[in-house]
Backbone and ligand atoms as CSV (ligand in chain L), in Angstrom:
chain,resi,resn,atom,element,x,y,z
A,1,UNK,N,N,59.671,77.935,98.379
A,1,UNK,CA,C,59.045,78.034,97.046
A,1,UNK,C,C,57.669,78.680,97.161
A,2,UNK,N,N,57.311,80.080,96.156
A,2,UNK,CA,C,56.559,80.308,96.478
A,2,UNK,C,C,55.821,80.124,95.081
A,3,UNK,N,N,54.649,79.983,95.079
A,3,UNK,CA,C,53.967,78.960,93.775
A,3,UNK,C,C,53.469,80.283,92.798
A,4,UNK,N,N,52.877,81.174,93.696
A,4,UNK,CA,C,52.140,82.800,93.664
A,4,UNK,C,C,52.765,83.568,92.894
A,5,UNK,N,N,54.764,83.561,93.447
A,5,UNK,CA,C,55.466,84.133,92.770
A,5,UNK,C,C,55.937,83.878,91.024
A,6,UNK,N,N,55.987,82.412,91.250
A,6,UNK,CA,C,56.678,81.782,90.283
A,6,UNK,C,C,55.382,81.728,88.491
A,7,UNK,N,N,54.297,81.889,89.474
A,7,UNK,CA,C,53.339,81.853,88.351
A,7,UNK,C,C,53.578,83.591,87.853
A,8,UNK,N,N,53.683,84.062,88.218
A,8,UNK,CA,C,53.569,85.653,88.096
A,8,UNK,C,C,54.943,86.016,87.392
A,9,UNK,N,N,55.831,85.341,87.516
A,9,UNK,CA,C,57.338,86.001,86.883
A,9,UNK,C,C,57.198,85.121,85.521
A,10,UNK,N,N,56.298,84.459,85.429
A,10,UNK,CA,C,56.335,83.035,83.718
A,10,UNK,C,C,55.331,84.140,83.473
A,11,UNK,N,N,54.890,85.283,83.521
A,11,UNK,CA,C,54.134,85.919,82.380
A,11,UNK,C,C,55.246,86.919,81.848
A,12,UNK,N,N,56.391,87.000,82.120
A,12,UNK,CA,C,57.641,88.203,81.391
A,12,UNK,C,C,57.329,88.098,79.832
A,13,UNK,N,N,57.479,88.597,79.136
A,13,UNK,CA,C,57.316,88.538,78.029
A,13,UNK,C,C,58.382,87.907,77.404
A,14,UNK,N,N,58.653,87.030,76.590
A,14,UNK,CA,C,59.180,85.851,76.244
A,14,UNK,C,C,60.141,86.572,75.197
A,15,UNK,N,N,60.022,87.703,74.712
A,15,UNK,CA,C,60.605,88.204,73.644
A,15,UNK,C,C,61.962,88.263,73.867
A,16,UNK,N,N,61.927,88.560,75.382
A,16,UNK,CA,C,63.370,88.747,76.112
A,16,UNK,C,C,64.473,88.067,75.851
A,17,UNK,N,N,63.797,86.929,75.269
A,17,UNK,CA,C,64.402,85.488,75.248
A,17,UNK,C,C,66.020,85.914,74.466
A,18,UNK,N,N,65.758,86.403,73.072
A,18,UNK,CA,C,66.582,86.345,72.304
A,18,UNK,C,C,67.547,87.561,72.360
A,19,UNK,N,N,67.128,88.386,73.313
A,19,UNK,CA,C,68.180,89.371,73.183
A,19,UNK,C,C,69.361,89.052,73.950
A,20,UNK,N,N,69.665,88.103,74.550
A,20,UNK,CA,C,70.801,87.615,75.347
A,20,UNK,C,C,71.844,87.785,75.114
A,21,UNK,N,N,72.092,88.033,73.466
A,21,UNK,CA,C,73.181,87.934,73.130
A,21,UNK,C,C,74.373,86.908,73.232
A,22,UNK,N,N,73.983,85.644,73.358
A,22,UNK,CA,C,74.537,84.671,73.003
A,22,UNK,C,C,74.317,84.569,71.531
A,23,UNK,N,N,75.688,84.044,71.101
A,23,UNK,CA,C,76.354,83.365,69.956
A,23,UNK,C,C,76.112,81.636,70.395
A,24,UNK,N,N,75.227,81.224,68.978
A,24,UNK,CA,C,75.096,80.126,69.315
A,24,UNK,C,C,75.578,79.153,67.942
A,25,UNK,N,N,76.302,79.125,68.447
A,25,UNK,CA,C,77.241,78.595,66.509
A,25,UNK,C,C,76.686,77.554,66.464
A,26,UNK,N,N,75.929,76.415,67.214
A,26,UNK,CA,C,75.854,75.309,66.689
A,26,UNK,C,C,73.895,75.161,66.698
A,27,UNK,N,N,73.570,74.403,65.962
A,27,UNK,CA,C,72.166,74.271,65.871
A,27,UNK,C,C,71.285,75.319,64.845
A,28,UNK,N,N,70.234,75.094,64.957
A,28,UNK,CA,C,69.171,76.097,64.035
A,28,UNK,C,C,68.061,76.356,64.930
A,29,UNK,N,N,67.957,77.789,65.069
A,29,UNK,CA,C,66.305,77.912,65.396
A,29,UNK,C,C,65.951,78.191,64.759
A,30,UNK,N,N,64.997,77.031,64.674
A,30,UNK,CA,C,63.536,76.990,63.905
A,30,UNK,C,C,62.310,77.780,64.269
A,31,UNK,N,N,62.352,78.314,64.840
A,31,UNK,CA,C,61.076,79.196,64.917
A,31,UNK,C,C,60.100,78.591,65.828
A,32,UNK,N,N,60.977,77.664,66.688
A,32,UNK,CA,C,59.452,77.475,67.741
A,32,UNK,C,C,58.950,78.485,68.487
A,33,UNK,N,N,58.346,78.044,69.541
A,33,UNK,CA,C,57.121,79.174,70.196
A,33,UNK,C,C,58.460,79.338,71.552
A,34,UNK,N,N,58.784,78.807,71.946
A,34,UNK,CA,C,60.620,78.918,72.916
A,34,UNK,C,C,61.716,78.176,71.865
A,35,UNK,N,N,62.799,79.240,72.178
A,35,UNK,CA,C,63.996,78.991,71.640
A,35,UNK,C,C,64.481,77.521,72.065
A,36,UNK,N,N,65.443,76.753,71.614
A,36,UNK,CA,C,66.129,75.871,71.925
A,36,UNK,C,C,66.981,75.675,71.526
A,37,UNK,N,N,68.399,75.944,72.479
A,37,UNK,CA,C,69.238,75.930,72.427
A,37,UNK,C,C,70.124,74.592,72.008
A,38,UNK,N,N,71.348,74.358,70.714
A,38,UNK,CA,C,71.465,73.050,71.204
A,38,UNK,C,C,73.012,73.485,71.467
A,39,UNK,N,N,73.656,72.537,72.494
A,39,UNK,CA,C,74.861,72.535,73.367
A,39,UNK,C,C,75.597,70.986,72.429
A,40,UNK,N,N,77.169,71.037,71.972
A,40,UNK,CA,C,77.498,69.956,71.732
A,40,UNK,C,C,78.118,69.498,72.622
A,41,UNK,N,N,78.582,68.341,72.928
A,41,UNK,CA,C,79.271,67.538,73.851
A,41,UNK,C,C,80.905,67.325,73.336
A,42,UNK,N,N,81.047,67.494,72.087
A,42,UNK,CA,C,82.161,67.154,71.263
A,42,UNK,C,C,83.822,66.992,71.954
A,43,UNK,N,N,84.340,65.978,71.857
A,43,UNK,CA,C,85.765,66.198,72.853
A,43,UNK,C,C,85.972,66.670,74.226
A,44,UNK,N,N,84.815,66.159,74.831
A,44,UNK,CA,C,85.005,65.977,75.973
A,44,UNK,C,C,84.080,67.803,76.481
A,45,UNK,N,N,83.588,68.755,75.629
A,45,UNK,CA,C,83.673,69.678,76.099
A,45,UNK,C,C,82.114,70.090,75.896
A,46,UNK,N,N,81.693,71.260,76.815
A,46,UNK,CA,C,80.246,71.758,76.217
A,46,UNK,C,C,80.721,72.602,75.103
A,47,UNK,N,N,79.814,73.032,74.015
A,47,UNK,CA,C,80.085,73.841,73.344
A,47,UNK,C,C,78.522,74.481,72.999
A,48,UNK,N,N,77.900,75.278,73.272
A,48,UNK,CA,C,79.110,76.298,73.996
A,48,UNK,C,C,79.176,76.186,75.434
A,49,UNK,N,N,80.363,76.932,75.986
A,49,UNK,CA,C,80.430,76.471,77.510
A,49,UNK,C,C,79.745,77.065,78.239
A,50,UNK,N,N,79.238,78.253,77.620
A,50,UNK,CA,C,78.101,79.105,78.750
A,50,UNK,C,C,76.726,79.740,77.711
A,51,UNK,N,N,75.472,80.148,78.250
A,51,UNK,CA,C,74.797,79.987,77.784
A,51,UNK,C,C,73.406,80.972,78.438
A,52,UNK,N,N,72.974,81.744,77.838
A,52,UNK,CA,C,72.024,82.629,78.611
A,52,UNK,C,C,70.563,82.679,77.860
A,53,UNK,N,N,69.983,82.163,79.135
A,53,UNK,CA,C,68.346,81.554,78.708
A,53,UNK,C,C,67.055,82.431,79.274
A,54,UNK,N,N,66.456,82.544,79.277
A,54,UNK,CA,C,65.287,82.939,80.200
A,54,UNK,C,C,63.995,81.837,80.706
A,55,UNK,N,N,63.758,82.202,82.162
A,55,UNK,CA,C,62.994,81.438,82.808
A,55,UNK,C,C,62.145,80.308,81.923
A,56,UNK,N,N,62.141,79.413,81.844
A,56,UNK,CA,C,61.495,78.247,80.952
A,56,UNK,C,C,61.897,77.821,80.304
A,57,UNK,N,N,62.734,78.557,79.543
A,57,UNK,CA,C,63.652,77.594,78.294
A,57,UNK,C,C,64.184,76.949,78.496
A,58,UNK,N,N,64.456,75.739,77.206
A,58,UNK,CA,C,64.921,74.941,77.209
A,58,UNK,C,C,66.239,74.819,76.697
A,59,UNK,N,N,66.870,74.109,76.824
A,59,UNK,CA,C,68.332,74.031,76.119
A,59,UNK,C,C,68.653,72.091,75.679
A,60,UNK,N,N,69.389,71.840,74.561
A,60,UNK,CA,C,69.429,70.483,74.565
A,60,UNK,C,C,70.250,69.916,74.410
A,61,UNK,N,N,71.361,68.773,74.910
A,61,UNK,CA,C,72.262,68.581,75.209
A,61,UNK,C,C,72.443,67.333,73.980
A,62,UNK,N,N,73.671,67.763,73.078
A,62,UNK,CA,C,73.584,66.600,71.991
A,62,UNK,C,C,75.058,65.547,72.278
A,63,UNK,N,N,74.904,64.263,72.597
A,63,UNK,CA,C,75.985,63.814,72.788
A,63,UNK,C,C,76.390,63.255,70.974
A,64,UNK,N,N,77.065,64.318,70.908
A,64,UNK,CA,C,77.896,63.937,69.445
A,64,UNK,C,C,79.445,64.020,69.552
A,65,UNK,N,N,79.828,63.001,70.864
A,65,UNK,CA,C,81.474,63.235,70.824
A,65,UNK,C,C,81.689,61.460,70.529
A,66,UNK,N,N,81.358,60.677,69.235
A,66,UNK,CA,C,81.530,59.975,69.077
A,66,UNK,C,C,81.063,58.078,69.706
A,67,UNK,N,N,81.597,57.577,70.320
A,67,UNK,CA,C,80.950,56.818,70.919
A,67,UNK,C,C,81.291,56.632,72.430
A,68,UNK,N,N,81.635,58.209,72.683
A,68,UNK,CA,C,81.811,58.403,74.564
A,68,UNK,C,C,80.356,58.479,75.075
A,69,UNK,N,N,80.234,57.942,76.328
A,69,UNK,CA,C,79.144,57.939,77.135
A,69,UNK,C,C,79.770,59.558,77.982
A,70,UNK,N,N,78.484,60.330,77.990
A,70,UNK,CA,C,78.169,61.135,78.877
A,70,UNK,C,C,76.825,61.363,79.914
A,71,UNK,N,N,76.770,62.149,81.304
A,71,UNK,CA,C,76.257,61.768,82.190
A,71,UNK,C,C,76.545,63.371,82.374
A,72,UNK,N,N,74.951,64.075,81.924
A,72,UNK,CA,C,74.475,66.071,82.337
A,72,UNK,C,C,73.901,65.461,83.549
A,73,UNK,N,N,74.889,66.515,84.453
A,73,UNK,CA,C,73.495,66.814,85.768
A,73,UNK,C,C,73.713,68.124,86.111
A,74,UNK,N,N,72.991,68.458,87.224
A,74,UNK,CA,C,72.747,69.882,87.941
A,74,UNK,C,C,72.586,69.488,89.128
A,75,UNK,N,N,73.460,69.970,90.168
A,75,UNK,CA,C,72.721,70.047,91.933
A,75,UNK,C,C,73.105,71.443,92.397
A,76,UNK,N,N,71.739,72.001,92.113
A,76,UNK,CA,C,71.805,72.971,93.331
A,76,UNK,C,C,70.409,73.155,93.920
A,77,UNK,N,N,70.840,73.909,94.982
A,77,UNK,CA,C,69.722,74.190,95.391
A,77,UNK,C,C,68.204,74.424,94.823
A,78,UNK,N,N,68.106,74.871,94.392
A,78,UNK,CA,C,67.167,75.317,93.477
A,78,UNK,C,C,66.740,74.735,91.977
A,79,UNK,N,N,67.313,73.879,91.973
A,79,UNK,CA,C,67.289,72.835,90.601
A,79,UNK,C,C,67.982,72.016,90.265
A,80,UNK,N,N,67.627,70.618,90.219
A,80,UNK,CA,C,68.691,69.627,90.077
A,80,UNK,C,C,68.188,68.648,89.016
A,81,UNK,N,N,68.650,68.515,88.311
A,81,UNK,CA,C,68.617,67.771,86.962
A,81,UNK,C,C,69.917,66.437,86.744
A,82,UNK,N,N,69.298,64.786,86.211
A,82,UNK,CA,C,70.277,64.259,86.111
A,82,UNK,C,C,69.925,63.151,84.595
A,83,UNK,N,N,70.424,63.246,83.960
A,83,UNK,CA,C,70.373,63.142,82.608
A,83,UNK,C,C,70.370,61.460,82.456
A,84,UNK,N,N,70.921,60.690,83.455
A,84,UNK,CA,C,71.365,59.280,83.415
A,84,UNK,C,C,72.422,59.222,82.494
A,85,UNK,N,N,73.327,57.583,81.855
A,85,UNK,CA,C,73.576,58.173,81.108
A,85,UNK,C,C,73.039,58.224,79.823
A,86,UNK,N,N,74.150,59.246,78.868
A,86,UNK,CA,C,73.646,59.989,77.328
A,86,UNK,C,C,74.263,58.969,76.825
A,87,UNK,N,N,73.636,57.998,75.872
A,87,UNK,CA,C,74.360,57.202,74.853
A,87,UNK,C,C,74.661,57.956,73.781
A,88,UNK,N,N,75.675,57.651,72.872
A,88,UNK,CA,C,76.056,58.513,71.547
A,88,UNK,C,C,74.818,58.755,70.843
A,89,UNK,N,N,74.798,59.819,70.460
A,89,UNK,CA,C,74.017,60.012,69.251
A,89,UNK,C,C,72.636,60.523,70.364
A,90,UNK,N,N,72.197,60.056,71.398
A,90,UNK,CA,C,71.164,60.960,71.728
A,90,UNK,C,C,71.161,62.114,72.223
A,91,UNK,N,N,70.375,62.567,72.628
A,91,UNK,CA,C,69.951,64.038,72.773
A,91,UNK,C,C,69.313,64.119,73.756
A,92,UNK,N,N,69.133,65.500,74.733
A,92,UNK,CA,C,68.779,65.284,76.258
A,92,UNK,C,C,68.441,66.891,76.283
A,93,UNK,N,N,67.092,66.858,77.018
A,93,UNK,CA,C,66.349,67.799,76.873
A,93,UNK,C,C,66.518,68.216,78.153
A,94,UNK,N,N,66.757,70.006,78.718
A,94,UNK,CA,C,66.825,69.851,80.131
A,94,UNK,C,C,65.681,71.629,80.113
A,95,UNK,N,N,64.864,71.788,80.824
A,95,UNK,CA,C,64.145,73.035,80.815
A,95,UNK,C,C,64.442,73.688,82.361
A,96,UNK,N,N,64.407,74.979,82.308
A,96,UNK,CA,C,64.632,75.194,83.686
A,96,UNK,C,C,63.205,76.272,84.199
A,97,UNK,N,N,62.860,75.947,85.204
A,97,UNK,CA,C,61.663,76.277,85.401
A,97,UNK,C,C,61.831,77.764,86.525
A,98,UNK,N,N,63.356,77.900,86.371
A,98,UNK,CA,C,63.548,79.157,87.975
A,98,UNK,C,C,64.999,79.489,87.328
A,99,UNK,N,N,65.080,80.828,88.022
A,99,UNK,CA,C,65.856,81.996,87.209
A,99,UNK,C,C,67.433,81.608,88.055
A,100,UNK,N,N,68.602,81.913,87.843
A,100,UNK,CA,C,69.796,81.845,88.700
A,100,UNK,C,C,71.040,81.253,87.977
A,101,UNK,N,N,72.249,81.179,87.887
A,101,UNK,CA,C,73.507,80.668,87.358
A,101,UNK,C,C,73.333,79.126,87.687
A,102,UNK,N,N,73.368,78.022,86.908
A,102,UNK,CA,C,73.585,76.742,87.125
A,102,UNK,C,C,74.976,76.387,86.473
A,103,UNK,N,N,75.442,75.352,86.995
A,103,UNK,CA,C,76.723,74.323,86.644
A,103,UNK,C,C,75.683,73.004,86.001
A,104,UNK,N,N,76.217,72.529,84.972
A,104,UNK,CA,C,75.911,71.326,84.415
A,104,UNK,C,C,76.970,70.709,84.237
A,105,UNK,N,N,77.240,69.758,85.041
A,105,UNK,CA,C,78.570,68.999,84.834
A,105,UNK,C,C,77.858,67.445,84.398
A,106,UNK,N,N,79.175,66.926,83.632
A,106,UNK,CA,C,79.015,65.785,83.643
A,106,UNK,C,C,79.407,64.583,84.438
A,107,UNK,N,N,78.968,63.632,85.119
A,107,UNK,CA,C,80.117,62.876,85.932
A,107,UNK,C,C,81.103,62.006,85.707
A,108,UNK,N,N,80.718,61.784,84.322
A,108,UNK,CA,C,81.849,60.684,84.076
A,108,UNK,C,C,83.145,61.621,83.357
A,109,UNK,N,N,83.300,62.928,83.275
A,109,UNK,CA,C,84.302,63.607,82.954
A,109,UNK,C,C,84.223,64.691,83.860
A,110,UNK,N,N,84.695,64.552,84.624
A,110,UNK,CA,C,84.473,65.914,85.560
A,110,UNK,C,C,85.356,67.525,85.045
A,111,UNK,N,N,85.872,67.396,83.834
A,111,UNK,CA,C,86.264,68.782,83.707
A,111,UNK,C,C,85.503,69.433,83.221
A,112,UNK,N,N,84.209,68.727,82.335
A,112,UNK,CA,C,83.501,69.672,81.332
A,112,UNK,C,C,82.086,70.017,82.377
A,113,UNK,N,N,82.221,71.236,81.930
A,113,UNK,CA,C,81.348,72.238,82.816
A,113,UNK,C,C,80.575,73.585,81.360
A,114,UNK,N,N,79.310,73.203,81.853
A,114,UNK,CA,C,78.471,74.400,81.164
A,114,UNK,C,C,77.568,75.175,82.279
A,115,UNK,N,N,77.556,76.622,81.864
A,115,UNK,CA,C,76.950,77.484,82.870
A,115,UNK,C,C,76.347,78.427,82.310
A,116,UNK,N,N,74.620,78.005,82.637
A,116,UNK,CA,C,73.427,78.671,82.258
A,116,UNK,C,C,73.044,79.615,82.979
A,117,UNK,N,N,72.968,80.787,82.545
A,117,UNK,CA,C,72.538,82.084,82.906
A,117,UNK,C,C,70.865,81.759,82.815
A,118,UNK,N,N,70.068,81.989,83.878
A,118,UNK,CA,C,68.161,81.643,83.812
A,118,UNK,C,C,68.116,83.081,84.000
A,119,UNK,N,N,67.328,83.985,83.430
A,119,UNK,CA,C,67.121,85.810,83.913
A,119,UNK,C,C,65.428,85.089,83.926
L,1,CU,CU,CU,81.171,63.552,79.730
């Protein structure tokens, strides 16, 4: 990790953000100062299942699949995130601070898989 680098690539210009061209059918941006993405949990599945962000953003994970418990994490190298678990109805904030393809799986359903593009 180099600290030198990482400060120097968070000055990209943020505008970048939105040209990704993701379709994001669910949620509203509101016009914050970073986008935020929201992801549903619904039937077991992410929606949407993939997702393209830029360095810092955030994305937010809504467990609205009724009164199933879900459990977001991330292990990789380079970033690992673990959500505990999501009781119904809350919401789970995950930011990524470094650029690269992540898996967000859940553990208590191991088929549902979301995969964030960081540029
Ligand atoms: Cu789950």
């Amino acid at each position: 990790m180099k600290f030198g680098n990482t400060i120097r690539r968070l000055r990209l210009p943020l505008a970048a953000v939105v040209t990704a061209g993701v379709s994001v059918g669910l949620g509203t941006l509101v016009g914050l100062a970073l986008p935020q993405y929201s992801i549903s949990q619904k039937g077991r599945e992410f929606h949407p299942g993939e997702i393209a962000i830029t360095r810092g953003g955030t994305i937010q994970i809504v467990n609205d699949d009724a009164d199933l418990l879900h459990h977001a994490y991330i292990d990789s190298p380079k970033f690992s995130f673990d959500s505990g678990d999501q009781q119904p109805g809350s919401k789970t904030d995950i930011t990524f601070p470094v650029g690269g393809d992540f898996d967000v799986l859940c553990a208590i359903h191991p088929k549902m898989r979301l995969v964030v593009h960081v540029k």
